[in-house]
C-alpha positions as CSV (number, residue, x, y, z in Angstrom):
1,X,-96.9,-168.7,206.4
2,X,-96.8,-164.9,205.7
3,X,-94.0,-163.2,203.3
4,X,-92.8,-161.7,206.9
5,X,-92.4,-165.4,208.1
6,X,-90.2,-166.6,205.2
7,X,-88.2,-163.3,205.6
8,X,-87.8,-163.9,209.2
9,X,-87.0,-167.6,208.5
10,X,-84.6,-166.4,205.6
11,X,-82.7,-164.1,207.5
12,X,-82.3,-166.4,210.7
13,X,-80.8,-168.5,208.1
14,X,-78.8,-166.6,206.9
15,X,-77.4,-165.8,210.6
16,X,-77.1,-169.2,211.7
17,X,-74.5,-169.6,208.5
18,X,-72.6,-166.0,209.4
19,X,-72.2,-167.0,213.2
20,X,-70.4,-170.5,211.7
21,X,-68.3,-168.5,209.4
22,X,-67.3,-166.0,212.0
23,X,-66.4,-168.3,214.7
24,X,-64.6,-170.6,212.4
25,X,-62.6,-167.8,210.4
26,X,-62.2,-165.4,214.0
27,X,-58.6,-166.0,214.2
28,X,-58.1,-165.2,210.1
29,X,-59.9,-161.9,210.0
30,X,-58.6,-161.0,213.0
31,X,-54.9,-161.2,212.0
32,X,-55.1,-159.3,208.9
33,X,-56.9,-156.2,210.5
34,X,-59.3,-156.0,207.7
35,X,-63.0,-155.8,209.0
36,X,-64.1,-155.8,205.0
37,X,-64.1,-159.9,205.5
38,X,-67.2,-159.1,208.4
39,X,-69.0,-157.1,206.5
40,X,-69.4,-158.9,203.3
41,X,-69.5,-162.4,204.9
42,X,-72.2,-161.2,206.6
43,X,-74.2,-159.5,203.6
44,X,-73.6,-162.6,201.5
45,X,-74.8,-164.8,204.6
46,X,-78.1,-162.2,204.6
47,X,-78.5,-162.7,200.8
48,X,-78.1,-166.2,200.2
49,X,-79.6,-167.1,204.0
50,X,-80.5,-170.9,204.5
51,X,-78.8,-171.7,200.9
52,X,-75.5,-171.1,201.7
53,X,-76.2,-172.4,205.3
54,X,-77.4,-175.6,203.3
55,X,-74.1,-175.3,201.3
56,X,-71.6,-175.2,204.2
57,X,-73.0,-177.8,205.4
58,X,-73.1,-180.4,202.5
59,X,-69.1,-179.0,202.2
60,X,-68.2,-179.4,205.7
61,X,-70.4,-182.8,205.2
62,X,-72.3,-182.0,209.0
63,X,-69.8,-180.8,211.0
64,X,-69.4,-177.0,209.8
65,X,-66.1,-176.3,212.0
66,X,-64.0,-179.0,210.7
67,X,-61.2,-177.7,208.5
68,X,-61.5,-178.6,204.3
């Protein structure tokens, strides 16, 4: 595996988690017309890729849209 593969694989990671935040938190960004919540979900998601995909779902303990 190449350094391009484990940044490919990092940042698919790291989208996989954003897409579960974003479609579990729509309706709450939405509602307070601040797009500042899209923006740094998703750089955090980028930056922190499979790990905090690994951390939602030890929280959310498998299902990730379940509430806490």
């Amino acid at each position: 595996m190449t350094f391009l593969d484990g940044s490919l694989l990092w940042l698919a990671g790291g989208l996989i988690n954003y897409a579960i935040k974003l479609i579990k938190y729509w309706r709450d960004w939405c509602e307070e017309h601040n797009r500042v919540f899209f923006v740094a979900v998703l750089i955090s998601a980028l930056i922190f890729g499979p790990v905090g995909l690994l951390i939602t779902l030890i929280r959310s303990r498998g299902n990730p849209f379940k509430q806490i």
